[in-house]
SESE-762678 format. One record per atom (N, C-alpha, C): residue number from 0; x, y, z; chain; atom name. Coordinates in steps of 0.2 Angstrom, whole numbers, plus 2048, in hexadecimal, padded with zeros to 3 digits. Layout:
BEGIN
pos:NUM x:X y:Y z:Z unit:A site:CA $
...
//
This chain:
BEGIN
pos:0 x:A84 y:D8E z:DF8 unit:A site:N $
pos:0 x:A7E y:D92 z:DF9 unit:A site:CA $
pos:0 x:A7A y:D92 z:DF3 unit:A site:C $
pos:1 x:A7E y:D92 z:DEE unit:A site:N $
pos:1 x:A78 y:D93 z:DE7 unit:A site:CA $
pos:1 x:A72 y:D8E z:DE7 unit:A site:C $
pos:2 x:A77 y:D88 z:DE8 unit:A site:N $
pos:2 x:A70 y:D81 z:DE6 unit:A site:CA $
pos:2 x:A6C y:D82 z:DEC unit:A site:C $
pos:3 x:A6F y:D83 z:DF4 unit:A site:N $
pos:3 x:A6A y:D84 z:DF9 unit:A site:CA $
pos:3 x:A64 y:D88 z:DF6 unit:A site:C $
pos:4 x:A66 y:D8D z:DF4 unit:A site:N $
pos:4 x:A60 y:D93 z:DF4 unit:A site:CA $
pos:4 x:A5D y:D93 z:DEE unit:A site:C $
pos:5 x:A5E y:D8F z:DE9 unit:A site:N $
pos:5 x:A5A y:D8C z:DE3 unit:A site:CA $
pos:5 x:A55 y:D87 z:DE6 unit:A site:C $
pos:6 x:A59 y:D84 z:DE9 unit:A site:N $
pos:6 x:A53 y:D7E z:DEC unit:A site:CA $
pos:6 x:A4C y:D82 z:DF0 unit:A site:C $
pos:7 x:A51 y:D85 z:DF4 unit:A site:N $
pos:7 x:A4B y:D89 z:DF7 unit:A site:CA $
pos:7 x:A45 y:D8D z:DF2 unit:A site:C $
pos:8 x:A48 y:D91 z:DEE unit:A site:N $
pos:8 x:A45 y:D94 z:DEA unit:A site:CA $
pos:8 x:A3F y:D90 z:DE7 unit:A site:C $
pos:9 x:A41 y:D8A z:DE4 unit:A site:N $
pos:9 x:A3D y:D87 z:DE2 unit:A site:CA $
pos:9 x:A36 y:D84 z:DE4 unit:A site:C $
pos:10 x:A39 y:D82 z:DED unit:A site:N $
pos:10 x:A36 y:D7E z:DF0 unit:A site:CA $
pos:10 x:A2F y:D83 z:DF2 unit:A site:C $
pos:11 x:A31 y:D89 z:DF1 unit:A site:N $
pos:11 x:A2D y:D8D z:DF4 unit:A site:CA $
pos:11 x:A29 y:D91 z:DEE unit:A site:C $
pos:12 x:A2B y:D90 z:DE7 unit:A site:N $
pos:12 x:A28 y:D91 z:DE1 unit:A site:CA $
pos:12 x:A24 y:D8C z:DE3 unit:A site:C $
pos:13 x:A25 y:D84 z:DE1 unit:A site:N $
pos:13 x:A20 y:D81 z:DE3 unit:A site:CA $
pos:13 x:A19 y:D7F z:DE8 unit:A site:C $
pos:14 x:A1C y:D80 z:DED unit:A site:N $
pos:14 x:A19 y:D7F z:DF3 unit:A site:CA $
pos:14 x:A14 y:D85 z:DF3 unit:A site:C $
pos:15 x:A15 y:D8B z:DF3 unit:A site:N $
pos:15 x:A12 y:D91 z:DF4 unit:A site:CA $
pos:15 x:A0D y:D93 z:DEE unit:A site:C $
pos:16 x:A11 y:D90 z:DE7 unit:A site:N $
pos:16 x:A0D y:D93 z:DE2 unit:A site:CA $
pos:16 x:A0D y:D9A z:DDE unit:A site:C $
pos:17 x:A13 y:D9D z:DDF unit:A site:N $
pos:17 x:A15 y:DA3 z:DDF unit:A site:CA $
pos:17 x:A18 y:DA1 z:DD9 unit:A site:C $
pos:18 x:A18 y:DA9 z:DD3 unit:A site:N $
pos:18 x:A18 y:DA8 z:DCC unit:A site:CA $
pos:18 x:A20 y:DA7 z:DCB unit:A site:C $
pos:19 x:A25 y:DA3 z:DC7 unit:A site:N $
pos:19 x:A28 y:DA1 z:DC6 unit:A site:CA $
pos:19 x:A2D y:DA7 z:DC3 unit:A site:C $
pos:20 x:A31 y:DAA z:DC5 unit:A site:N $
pos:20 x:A35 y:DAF z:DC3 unit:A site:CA $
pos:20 x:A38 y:DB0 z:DBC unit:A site:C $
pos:21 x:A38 y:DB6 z:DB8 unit:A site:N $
pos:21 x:A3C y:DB7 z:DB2 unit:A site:CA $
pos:21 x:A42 y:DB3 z:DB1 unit:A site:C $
pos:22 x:A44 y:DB0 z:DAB unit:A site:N $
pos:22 x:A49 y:DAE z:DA8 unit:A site:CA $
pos:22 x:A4E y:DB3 z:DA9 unit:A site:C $
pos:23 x:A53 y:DB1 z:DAD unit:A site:N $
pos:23 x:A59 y:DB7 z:DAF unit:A site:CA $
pos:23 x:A59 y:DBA z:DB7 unit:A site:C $
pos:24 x:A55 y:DB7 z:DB8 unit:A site:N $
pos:24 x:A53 y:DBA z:DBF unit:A site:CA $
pos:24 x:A54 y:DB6 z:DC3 unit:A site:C $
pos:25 x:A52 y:DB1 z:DC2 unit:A site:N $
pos:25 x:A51 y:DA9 z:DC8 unit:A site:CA $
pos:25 x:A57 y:DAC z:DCD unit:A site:C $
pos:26 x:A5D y:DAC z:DCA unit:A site:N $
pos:26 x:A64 y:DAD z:DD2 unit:A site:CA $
pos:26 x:A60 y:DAF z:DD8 unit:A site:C $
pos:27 x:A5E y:DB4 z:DD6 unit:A site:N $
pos:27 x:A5E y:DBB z:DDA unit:A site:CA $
pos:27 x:A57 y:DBB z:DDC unit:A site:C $
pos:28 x:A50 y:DB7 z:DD8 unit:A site:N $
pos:28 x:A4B y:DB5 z:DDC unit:A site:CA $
pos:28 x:A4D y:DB0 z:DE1 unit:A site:C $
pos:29 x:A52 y:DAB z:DE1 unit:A site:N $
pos:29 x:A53 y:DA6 z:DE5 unit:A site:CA $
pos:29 x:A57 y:DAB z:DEC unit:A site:C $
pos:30 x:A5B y:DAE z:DEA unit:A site:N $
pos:30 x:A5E y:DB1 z:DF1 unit:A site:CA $
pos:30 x:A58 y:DB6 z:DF2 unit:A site:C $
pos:31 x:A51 y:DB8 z:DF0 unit:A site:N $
pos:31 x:A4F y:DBE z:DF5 unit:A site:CA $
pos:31 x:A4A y:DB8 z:DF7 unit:A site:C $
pos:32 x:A47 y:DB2 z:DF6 unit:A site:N $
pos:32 x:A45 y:DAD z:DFA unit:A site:CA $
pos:32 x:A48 y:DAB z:DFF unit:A site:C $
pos:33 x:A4C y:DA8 z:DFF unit:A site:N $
pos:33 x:A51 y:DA5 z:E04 unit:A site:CA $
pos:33 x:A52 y:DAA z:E09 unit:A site:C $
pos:34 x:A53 y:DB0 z:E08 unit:A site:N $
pos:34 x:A54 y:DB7 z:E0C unit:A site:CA $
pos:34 x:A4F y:DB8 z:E10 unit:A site:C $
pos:35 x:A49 y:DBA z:E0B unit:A site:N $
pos:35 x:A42 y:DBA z:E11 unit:A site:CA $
pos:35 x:A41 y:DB7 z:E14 unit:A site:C $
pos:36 x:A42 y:DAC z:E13 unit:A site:N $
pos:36 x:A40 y:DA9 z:E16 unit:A site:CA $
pos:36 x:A44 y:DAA z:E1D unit:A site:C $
pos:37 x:A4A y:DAB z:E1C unit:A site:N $
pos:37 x:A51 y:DAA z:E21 unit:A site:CA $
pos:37 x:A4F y:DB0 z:E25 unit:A site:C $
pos:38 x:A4D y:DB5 z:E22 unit:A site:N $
pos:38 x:A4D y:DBA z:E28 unit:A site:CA $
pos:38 x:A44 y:DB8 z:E29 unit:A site:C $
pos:39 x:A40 y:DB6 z:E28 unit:A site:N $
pos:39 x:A3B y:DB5 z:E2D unit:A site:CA $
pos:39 x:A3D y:DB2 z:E31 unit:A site:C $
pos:40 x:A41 y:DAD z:E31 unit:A site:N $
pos:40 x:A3F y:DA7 z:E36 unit:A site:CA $
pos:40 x:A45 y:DAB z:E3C unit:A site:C $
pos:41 x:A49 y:DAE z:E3A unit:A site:N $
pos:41 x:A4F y:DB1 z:E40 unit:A site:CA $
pos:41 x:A49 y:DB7 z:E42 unit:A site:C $
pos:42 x:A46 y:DB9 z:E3F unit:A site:N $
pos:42 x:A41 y:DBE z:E40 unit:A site:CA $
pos:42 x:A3B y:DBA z:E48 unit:A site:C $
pos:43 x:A3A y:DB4 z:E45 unit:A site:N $
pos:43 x:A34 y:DB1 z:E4B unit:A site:CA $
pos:43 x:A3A y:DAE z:E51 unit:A site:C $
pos:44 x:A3D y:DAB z:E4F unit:A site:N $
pos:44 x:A43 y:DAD z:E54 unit:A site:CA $
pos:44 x:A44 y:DB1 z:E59 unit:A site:C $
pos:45 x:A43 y:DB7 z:E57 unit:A site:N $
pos:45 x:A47 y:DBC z:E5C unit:A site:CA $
pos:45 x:A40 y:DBF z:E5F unit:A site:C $
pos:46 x:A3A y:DBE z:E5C unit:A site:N $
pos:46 x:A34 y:DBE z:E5D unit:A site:CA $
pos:46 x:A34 y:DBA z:E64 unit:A site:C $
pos:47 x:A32 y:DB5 z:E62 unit:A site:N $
pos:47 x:A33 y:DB0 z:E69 unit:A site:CA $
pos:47 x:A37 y:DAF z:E6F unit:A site:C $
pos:48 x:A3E y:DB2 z:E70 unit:A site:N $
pos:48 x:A43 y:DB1 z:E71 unit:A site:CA $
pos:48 x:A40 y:DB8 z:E75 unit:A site:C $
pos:49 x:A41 y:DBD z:E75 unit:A site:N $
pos:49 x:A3B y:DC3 z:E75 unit:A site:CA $
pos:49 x:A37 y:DC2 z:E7A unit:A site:C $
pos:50 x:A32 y:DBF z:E77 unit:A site:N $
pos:50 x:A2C y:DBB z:E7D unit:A site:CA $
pos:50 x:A2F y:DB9 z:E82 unit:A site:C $
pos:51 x:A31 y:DB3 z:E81 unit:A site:N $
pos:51 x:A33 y:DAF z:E85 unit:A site:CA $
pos:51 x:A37 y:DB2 z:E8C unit:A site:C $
pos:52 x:A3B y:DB5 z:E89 unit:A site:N $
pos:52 x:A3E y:DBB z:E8F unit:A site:CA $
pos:52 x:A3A y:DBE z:E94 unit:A site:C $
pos:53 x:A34 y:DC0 z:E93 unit:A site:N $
pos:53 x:A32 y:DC6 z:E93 unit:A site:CA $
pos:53 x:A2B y:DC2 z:E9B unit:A site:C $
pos:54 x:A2C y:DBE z:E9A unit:A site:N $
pos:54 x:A26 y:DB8 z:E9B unit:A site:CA $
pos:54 x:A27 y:DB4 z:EA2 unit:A site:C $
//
């Protein structure tokens, strides 16, 4: 899970443009990235799944 969520981290540093976290920190900005992204998407998920039901 560490390299997943550094990759992530990364990708999302770069893509995004978002300022590059303190020396010591990275771990821990990688898992609160991957975290946020993982729960938006289960987040639009349950969103639509929601809809879709309703519909």
């Amino acid at each position: 899970m560490g390299k997943f969520s550094e990759w992530v981290s990364e990708s999302f540093i770069w893509g995004v443009g978002v300022t590059r976290p303190k020396p010591g920190t990275e771990r821990f900005a990688a898992r609160f990235i991957t975290g946020l992204l993982f729960g938006s998407v289960l987040f639009l998920a349950a969103v639509f799944l929601l809809v879709a039901t309703h519909i």
